[in-house]
N, CA, C and O atoms as a GROMACS GRO file, in nm:
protein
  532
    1UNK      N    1   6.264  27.263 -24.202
    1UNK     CA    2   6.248  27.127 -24.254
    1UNK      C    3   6.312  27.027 -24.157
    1UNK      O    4   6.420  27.048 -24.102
    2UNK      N    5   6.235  26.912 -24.136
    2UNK     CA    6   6.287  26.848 -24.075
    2UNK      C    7   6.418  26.727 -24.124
    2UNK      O    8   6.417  26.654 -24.223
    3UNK      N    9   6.509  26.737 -24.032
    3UNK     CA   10   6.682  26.656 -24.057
    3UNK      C   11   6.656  26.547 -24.031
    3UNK      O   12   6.627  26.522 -23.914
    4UNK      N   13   6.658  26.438 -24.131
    4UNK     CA   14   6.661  26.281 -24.133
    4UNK      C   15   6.814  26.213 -24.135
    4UNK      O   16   6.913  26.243 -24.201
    5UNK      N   17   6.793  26.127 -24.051
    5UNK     CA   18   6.950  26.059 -23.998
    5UNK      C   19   6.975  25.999 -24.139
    5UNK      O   20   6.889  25.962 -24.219
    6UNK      N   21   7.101  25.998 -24.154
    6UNK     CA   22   7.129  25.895 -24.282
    6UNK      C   23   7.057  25.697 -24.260
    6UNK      O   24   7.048  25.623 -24.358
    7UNK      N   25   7.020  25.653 -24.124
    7UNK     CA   26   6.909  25.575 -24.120
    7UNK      C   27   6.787  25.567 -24.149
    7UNK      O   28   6.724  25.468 -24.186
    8UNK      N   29   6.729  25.739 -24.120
    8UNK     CA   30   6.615  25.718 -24.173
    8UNK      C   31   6.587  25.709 -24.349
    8UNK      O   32   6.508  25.635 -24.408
    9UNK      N   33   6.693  25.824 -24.413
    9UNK     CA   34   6.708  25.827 -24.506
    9UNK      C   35   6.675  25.683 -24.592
    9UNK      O   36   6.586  25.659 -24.673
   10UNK      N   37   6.772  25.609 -24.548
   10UNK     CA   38   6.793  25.487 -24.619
   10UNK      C   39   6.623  25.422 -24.578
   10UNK      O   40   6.560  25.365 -24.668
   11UNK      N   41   6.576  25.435 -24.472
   11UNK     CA   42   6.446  25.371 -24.482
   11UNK      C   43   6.363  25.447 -24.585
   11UNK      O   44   6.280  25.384 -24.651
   12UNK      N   45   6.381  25.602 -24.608
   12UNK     CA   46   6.286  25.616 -24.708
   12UNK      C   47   6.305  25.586 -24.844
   12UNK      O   48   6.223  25.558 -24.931
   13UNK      N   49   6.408  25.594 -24.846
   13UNK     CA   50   6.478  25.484 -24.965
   13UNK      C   51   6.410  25.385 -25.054
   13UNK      O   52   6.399  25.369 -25.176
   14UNK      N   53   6.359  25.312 -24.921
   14UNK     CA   54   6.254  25.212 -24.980
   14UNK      C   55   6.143  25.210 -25.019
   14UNK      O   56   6.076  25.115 -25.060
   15UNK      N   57   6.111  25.350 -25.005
   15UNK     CA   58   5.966  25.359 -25.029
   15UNK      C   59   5.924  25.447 -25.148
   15UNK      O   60   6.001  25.528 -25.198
   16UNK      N   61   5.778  25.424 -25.198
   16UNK     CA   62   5.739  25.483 -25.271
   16UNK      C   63   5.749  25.630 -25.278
   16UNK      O   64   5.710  25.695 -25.182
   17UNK      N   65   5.802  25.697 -25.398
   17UNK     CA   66   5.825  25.822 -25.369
   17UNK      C   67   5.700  25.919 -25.301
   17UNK      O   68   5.720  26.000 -25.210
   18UNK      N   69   5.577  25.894 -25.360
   18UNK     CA   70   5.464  25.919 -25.310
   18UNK      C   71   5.462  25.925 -25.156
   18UNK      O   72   5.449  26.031 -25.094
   19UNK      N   73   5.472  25.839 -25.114
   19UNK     CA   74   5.482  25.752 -25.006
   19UNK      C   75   5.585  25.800 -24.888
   19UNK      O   76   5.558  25.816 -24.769
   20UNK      N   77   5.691  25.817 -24.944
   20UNK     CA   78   5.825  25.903 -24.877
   20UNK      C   79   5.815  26.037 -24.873
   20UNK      O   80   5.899  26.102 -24.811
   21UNK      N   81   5.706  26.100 -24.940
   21UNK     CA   82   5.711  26.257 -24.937
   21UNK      C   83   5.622  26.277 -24.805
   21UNK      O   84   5.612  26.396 -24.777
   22UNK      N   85   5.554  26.191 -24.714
   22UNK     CA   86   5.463  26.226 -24.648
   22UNK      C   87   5.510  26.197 -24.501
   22UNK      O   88   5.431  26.161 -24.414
   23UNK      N   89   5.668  26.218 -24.476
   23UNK     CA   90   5.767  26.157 -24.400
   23UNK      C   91   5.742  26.299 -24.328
   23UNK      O   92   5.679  26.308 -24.222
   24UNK      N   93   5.794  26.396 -24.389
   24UNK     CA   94   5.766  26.551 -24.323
   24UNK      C   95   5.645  26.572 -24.267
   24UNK      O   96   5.677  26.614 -24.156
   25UNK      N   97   5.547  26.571 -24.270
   25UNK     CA   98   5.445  26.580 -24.237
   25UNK      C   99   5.428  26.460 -24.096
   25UNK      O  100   5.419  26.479 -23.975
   26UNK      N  101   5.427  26.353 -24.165
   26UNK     CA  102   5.384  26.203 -24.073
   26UNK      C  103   5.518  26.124 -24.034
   26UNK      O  104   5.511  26.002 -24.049
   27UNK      N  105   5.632  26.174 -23.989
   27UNK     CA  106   5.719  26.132 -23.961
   27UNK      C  107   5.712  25.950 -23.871
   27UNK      O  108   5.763  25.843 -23.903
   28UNK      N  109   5.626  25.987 -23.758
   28UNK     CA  110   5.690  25.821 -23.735
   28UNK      C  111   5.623  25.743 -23.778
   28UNK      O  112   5.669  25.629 -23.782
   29UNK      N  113   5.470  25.770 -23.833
   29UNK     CA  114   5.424  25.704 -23.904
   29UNK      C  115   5.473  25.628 -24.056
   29UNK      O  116   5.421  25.524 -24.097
   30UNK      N  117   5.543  25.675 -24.102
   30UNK     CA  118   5.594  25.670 -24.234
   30UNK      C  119   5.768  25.600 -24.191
   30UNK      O  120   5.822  25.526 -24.272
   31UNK      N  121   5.830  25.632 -24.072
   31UNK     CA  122   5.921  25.567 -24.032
   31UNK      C  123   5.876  25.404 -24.002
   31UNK      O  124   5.918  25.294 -24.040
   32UNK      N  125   5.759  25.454 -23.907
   32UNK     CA  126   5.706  25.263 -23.890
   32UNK      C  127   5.658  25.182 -23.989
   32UNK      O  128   5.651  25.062 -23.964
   33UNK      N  129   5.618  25.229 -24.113
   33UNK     CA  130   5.608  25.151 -24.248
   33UNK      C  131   5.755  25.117 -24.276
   33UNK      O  132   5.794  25.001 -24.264
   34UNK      N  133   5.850  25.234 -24.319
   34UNK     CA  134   5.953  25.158 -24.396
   34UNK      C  135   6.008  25.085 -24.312
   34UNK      O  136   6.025  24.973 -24.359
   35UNK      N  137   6.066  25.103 -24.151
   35UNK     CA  138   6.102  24.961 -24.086
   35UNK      C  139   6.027  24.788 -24.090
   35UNK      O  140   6.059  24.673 -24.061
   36UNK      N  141   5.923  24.857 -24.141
   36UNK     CA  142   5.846  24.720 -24.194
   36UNK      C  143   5.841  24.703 -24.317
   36UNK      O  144   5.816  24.583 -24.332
   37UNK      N  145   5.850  24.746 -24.406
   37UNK     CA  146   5.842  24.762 -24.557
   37UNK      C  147   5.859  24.601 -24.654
   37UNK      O  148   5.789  24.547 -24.740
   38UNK      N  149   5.976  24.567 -24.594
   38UNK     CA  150   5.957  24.450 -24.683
   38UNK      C  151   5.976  24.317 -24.557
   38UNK      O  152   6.067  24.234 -24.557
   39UNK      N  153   5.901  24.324 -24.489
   39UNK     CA  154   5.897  24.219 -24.431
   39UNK      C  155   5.762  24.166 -24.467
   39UNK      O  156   5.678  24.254 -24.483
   40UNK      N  157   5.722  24.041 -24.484
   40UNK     CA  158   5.605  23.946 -24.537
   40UNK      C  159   5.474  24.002 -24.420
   40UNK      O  160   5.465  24.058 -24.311
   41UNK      N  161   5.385  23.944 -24.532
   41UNK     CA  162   5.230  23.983 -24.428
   41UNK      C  163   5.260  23.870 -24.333
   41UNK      O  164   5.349  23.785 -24.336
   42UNK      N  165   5.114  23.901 -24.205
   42UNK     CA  166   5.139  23.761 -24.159
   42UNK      C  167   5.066  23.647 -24.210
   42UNK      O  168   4.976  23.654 -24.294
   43UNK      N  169   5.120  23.513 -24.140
   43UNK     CA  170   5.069  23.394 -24.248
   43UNK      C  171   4.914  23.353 -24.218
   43UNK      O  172   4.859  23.362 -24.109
   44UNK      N  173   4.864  23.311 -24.322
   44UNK     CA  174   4.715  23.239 -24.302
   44UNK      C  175   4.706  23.178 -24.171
   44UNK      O  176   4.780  23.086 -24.137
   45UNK      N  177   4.600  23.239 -24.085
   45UNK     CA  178   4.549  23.186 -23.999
   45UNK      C  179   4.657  23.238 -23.858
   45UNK      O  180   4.696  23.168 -23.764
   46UNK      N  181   4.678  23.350 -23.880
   46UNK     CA  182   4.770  23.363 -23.761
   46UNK      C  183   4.701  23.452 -23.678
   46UNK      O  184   4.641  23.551 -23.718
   47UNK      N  185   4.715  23.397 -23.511
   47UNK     CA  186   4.617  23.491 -23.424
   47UNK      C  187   4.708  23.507 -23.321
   47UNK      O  188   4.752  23.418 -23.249
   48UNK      N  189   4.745  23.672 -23.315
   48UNK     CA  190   4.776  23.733 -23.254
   48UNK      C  191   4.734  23.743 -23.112
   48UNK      O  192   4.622  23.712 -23.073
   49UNK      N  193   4.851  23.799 -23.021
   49UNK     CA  194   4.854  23.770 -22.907
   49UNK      C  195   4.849  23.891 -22.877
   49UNK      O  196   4.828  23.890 -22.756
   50UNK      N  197   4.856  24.012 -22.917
   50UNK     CA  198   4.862  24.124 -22.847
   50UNK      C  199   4.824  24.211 -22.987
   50UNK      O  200   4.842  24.159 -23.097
   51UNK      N  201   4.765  24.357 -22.974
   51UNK     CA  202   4.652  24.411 -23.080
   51UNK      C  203   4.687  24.559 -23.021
   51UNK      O  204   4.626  24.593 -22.920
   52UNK      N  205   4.761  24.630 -23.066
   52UNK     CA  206   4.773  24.812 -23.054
   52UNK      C  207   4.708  24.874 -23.104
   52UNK      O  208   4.638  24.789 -23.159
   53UNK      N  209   4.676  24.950 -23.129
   53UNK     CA  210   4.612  25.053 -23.208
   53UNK      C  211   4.614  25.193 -23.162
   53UNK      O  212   4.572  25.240 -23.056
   54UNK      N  213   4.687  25.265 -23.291
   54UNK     CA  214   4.683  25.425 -23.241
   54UNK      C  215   4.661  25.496 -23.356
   54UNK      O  216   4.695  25.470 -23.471
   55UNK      N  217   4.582  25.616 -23.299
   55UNK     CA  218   4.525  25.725 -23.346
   55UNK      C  219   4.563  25.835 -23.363
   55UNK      O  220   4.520  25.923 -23.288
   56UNK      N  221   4.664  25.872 -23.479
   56UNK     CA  222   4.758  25.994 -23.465
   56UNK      C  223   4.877  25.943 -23.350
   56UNK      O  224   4.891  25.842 -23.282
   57UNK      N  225   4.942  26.050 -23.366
   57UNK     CA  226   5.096  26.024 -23.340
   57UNK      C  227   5.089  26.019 -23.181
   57UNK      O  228   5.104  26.120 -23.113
   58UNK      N  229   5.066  25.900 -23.131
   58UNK     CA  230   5.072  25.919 -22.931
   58UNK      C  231   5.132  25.798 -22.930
   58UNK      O  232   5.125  25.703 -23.008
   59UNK      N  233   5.223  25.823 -22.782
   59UNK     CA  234   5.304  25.695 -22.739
   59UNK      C  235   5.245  25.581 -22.660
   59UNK      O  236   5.298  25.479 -22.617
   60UNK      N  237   5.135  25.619 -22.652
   60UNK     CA  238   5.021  25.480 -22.621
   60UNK      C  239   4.941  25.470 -22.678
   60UNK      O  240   4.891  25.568 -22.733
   61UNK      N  241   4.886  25.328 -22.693
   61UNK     CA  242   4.781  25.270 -22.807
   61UNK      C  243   4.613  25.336 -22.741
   61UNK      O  244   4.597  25.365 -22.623
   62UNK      N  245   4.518  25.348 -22.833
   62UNK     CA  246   4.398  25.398 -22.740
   62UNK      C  247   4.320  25.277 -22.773
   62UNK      O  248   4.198  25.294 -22.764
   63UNK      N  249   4.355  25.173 -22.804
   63UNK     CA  250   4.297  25.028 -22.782
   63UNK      C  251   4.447  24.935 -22.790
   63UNK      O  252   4.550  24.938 -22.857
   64UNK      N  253   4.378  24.842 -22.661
   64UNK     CA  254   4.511  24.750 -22.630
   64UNK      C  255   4.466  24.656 -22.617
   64UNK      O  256   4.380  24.650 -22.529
   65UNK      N  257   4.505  24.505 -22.712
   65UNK     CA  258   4.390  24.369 -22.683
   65UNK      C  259   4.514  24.244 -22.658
   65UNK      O  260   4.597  24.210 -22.742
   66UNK      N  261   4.499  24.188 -22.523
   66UNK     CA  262   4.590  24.086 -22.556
   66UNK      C  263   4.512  23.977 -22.556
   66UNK      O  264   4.398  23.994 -22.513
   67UNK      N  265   4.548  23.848 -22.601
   67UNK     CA  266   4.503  23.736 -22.651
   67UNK      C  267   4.346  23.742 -22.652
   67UNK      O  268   4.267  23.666 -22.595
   68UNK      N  269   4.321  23.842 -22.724
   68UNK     CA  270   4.184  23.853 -22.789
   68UNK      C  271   4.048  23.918 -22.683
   68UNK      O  272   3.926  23.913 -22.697
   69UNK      N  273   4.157  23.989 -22.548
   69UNK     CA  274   4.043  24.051 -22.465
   69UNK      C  275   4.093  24.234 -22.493
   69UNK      O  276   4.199  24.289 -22.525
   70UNK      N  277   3.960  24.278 -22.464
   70UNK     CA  278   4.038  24.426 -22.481
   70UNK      C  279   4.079  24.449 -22.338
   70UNK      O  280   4.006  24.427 -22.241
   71UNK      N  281   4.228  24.504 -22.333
   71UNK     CA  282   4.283  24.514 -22.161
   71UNK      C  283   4.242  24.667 -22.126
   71UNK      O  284   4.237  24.703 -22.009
   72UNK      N  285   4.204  24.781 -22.260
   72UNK     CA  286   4.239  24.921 -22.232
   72UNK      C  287   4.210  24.957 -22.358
   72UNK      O  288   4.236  24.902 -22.465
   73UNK      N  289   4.149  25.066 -22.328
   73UNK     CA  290   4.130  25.173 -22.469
   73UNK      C  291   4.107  25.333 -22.356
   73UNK      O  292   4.098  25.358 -22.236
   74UNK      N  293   4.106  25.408 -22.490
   74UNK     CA  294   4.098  25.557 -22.414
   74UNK      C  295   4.055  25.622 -22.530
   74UNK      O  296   4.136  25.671 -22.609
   75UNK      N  297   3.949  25.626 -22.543
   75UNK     CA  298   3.831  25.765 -22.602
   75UNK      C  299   3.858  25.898 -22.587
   75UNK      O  300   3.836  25.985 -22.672
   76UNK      N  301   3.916  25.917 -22.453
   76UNK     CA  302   3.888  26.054 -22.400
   76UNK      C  303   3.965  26.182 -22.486
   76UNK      O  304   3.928  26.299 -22.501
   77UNK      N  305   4.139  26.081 -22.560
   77UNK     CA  306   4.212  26.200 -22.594
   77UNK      C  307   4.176  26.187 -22.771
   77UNK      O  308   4.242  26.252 -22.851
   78UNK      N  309   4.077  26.105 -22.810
   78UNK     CA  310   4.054  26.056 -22.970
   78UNK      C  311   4.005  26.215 -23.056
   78UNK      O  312   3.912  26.294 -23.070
   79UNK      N  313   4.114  26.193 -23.089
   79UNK     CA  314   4.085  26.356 -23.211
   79UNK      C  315   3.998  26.271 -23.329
   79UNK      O  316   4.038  26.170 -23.387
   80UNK      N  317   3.886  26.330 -23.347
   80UNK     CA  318   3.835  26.265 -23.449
   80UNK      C  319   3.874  26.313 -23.616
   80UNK      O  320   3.828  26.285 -23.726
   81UNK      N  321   3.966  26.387 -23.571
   81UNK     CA  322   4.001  26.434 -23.742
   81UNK      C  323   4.124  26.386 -23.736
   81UNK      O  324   4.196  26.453 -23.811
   82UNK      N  325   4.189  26.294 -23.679
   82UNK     CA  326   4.298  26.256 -23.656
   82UNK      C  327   4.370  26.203 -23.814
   82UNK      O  328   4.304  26.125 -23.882
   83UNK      N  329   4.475  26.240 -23.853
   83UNK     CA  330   4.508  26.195 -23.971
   83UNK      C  331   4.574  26.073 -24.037
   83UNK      O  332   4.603  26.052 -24.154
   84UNK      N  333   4.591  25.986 -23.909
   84UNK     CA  334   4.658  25.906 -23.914
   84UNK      C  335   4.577  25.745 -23.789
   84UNK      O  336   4.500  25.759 -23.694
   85UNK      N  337   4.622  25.649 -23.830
   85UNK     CA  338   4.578  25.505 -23.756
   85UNK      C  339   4.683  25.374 -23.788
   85UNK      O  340   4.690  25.302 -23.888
   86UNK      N  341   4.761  25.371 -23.661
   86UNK     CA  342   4.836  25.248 -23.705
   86UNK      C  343   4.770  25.108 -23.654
   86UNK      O  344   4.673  25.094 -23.579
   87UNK      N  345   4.834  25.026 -23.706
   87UNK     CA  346   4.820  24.904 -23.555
   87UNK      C  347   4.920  24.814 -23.554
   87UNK      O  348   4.978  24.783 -23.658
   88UNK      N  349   4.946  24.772 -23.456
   88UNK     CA  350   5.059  24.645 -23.442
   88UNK      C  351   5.028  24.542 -23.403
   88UNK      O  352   4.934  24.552 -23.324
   89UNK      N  353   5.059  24.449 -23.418
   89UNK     CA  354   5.020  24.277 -23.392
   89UNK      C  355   5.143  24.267 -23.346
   89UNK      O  356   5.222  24.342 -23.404
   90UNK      N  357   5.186  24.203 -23.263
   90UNK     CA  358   5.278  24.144 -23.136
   90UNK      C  359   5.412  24.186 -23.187
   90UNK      O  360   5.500  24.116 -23.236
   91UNK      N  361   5.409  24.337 -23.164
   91UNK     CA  362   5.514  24.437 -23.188
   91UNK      C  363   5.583  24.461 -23.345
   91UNK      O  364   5.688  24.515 -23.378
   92UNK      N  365   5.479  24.396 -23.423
   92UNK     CA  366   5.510  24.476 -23.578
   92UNK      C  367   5.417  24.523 -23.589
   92UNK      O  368   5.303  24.491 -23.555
   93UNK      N  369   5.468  24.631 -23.655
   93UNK     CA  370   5.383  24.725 -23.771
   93UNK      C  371   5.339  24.672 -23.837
   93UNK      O  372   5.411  24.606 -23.912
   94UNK      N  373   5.176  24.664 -23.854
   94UNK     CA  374   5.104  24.511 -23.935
   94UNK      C  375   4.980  24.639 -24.026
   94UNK      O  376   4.882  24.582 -24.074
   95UNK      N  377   4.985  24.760 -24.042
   95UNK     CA  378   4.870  24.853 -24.087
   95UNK      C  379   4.868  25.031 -24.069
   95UNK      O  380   4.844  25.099 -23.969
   96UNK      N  381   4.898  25.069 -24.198
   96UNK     CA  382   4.924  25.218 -24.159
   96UNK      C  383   4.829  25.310 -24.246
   96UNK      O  384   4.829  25.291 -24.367
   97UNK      N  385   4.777  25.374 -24.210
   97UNK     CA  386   4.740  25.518 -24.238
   97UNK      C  387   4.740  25.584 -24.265
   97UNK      O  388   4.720  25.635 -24.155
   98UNK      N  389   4.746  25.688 -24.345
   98UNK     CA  390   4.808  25.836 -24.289
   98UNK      C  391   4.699  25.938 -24.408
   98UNK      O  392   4.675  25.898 -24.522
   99UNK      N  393   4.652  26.054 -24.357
   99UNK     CA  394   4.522  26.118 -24.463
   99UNK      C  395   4.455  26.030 -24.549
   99UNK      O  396   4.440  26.056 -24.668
  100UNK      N  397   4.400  25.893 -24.477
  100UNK     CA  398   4.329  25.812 -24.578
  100UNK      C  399   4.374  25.714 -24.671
  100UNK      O  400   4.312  25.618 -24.716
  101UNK      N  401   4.491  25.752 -24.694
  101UNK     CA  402   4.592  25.654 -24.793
  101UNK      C  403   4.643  25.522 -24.711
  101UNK      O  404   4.677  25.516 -24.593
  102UNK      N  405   4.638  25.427 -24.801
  102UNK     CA  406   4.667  25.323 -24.731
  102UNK      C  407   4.852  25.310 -24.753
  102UNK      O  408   4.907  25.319 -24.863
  103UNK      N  409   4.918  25.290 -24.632
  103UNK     CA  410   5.069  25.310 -24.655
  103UNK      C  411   5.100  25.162 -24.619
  103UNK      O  412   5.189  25.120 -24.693
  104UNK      N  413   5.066  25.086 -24.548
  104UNK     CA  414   5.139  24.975 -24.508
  104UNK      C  415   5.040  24.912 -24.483
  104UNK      O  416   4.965  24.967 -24.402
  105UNK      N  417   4.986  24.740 -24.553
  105UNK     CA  418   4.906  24.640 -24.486
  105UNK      C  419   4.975  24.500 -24.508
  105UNK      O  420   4.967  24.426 -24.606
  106UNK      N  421   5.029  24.488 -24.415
  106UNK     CA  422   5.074  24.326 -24.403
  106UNK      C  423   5.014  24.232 -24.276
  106UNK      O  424   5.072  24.148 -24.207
  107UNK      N  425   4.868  24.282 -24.271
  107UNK     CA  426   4.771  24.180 -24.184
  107UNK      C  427   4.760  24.062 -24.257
  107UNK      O  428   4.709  23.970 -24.193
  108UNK      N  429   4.800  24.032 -24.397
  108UNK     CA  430   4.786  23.921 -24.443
  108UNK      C  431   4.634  23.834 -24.361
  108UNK      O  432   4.518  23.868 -24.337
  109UNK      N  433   4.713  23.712 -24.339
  109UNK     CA  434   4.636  23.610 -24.302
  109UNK      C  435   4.585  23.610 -24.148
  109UNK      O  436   4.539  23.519 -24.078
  110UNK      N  437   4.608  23.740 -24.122
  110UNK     CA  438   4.575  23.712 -23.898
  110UNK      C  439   4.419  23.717 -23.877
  110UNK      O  440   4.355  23.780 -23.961
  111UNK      N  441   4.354  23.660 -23.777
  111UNK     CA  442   4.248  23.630 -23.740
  111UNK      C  443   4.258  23.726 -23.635
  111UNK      O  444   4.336  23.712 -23.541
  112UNK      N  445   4.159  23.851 -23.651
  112UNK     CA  446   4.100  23.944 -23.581
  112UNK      C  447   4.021  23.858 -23.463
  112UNK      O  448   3.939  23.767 -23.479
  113UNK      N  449   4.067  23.910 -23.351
  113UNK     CA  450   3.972  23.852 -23.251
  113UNK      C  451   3.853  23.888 -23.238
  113UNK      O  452   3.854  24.009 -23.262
  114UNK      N  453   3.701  23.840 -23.201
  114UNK     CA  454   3.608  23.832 -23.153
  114UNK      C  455   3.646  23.924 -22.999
  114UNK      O  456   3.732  23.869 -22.930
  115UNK      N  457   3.599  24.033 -22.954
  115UNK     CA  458   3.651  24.078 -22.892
  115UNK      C  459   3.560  24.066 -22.759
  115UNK      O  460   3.443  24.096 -22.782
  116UNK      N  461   3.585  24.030 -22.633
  116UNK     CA  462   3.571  24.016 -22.494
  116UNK      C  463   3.569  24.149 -22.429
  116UNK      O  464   3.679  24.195 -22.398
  117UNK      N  465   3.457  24.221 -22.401
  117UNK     CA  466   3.471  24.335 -22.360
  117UNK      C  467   3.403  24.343 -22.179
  117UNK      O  468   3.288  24.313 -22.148
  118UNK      N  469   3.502  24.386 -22.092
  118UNK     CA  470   3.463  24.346 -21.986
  118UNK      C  471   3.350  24.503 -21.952
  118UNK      O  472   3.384  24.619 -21.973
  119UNK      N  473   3.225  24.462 -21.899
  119UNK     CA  474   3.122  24.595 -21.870
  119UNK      C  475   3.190  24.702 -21.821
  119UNK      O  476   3.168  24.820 -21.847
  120UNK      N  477   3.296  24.645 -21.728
  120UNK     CA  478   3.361  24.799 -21.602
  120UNK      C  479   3.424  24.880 -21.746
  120UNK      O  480   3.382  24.980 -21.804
  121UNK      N  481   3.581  24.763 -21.782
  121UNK     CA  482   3.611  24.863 -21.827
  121UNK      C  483   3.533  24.948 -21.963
  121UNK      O  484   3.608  25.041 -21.995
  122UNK      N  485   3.422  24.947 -22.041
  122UNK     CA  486   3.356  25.011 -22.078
  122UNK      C  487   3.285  25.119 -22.049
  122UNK      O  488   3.272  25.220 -22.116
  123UNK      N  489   3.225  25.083 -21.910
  123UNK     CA  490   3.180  25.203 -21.815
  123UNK      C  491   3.286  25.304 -21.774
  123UNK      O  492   3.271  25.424 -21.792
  124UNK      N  493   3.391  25.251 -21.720
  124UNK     CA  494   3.528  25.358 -21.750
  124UNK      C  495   3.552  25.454 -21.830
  124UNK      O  496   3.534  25.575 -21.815
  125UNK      N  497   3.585  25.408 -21.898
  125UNK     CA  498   3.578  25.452 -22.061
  125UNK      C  499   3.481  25.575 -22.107
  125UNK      O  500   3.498  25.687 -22.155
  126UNK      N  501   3.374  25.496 -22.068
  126UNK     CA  502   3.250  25.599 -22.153
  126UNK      C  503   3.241  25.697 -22.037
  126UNK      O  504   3.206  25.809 -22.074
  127UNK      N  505   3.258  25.687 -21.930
  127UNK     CA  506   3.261  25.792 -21.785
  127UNK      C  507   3.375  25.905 -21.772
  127UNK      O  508   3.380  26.008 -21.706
  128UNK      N  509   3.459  25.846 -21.856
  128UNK     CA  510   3.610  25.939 -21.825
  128UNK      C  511   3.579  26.034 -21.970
  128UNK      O  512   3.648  26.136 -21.977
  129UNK      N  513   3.503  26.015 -22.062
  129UNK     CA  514   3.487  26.061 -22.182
  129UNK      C  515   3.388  26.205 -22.147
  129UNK      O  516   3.409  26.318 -22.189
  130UNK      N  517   3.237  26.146 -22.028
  130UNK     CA  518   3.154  26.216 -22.006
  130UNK      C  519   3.255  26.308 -21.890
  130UNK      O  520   3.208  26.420 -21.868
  131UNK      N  521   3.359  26.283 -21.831
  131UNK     CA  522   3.379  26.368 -21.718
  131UNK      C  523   3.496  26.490 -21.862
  131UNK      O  524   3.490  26.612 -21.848
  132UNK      N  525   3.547  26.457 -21.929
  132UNK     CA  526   3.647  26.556 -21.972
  132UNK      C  527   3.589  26.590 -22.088
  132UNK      O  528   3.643  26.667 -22.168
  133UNK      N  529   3.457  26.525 -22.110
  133UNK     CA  530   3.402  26.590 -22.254
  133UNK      C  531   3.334  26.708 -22.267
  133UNK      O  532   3.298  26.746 -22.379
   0.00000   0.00000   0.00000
């Protein structure tokens, strides 16, 4: 079983027991909710400057958008049974995941960008997918 710091502890603390049981399993996922847990959605009409997104537990996002262009994504390592999808808006935890359940949404009021997709890096993308697929 996995040993939770008396910090994390106290973050699961906050959470739904439901919710806290899925800490073992989805550890930082379920850590990055309760560090966000009671902080407010964001406010009406707020547009984000930077857009993460990850797919199961990896230390880089496999879509990266700053001020509403996509800079980077990566297909190639996308587990499609992946059990989990976070995202962050300009370094909070703004949307969590985990087997389908919704654990954390405080997108509130943000305005999803219209997204700017440059041809290369798409061709990238879809090329690095065909070379390791």
């Amino acid at each position: 079983m996995n040993k939770f710091s008396d910090y994390e502890l106290g973050l699961l603390a906050k959470l739904p027991l439901d919710i806290a049981a899925l800490a073992n399993e989805h550890r930082i996922d379920i850590m990055n909710a309760a560090e966000f847990w009671d902080e407010p959605p964001f406010p009406d009409n707020y547009i984000p400057e930077m857009i993460e997104i990850y797919y199961g537990n990896t230390p880089s996002p496999h879509v990266f958008i700053v001020n509403g262009e996509l800079e980077d994504y990566r297909l190639d390592d996308l587990d499609l049974n992946t059990k989990s999808i976070a995202v962050q808006i300009d370094d909070q935890w703004a949307y969590i995941q985990v087997e389908g359940q919704e654990i954390l949404n405080r997108l509130g009021g943000v305005i999803l960008p219209n997204l700017v997709i440059e041809p290369s890096v798409l061709l990238n993308s879809v090329l690095q997918v065909e070379n390791h697929g």
